[in-house]
C-alpha positions as CSV (number, residue, x, y, z in Angstrom):
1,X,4.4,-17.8,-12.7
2,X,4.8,-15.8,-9.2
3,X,1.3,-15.1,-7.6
4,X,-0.1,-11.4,-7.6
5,X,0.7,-9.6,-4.9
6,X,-1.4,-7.4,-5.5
7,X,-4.2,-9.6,-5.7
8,X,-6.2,-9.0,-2.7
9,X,-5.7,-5.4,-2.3
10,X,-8.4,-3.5,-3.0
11,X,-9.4,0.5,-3.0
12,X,-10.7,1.5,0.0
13,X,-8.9,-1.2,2.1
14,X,-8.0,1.4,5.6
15,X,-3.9,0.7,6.2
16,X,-1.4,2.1,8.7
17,X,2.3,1.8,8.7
18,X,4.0,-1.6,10.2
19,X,6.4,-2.4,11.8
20,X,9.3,-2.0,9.5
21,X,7.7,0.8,7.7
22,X,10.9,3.1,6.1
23,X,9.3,6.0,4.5
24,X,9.4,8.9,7.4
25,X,6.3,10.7,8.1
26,X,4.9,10.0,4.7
27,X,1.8,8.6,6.6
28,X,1.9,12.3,9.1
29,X,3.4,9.9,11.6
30,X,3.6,7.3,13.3
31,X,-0.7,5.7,13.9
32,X,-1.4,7.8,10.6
33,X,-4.4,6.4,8.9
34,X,-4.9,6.1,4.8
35,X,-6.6,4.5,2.2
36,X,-5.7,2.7,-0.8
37,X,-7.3,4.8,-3.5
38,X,-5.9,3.1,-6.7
39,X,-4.1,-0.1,-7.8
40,X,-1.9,0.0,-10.5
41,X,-1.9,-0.8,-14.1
42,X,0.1,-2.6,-16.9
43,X,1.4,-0.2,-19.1
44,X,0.9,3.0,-16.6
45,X,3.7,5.4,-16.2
46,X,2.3,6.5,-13.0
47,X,1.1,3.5,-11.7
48,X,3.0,0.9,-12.7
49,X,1.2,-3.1,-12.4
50,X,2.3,-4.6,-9.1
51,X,1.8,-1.0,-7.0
52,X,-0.8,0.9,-5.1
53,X,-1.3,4.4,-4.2
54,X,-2.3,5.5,-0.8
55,X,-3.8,8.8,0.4
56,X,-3.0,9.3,3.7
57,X,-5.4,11.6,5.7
58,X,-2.9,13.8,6.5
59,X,-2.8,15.0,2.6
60,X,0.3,13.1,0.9
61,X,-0.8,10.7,-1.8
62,X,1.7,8.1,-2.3
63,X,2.7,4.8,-4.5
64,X,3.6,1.8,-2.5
65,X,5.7,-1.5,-4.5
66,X,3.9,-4.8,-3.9
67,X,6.5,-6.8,-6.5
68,X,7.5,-4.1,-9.0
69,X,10.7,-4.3,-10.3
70,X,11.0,-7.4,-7.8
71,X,10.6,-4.7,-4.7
72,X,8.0,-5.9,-2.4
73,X,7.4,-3.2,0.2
74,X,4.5,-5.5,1.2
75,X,1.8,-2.9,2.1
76,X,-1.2,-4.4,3.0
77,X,-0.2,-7.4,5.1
78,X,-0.9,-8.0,8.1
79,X,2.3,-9.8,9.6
80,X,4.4,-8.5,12.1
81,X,7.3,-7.6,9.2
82,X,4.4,-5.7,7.0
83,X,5.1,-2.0,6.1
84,X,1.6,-0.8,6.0
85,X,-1.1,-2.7,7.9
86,X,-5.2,-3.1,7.0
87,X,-7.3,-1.6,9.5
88,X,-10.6,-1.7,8.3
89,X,-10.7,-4.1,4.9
90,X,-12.7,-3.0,1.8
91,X,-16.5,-4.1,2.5
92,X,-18.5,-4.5,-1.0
């Protein structure tokens, strides 16, 4: 069985776009700020398991892939090839 990607992203978690980041100025540009405000679910339409949504602070809410469908825009990691980066983690 392939590990979760999703498994140490959390809501909250702060991210920014990375360095190979694809999606135009879905962030409001480039050093745009946003959180992830929900994880997604098995069986969700909207959400699908193995995504996330972010809500940039510029207003555009958006789903991110982390392994659906085999896709893997890797947001949330912090290599230099990651597509959205953590800039302040989740603290519980």
């Amino acid at each position: 069985m392939d590990p979760d990607p999703q498994a140490g992203v959390q809501v909250g978690m702060r991210v920014v776009r990375g360095v190979d980041w694809k999606w135009g100025q879905q962030d409001g540009g480039e050093g745009g700020v946003g959180m992830v405000v929900e994880l997604g679910r098995h069986g969700s339409p909207s959400t699908p398991d193995r995504t996330v949504v972010v809500q940039w602070d510029q207003g555009t809410r958006t789903n991110y892939r982390v392994g659906y469908q085999g896709a893997h825009d890797q947001p949330l990691e912090s290599g230099e090839g990651a597509l959205l980066k953590v800039v302040m983690p989740h603290r519980t």
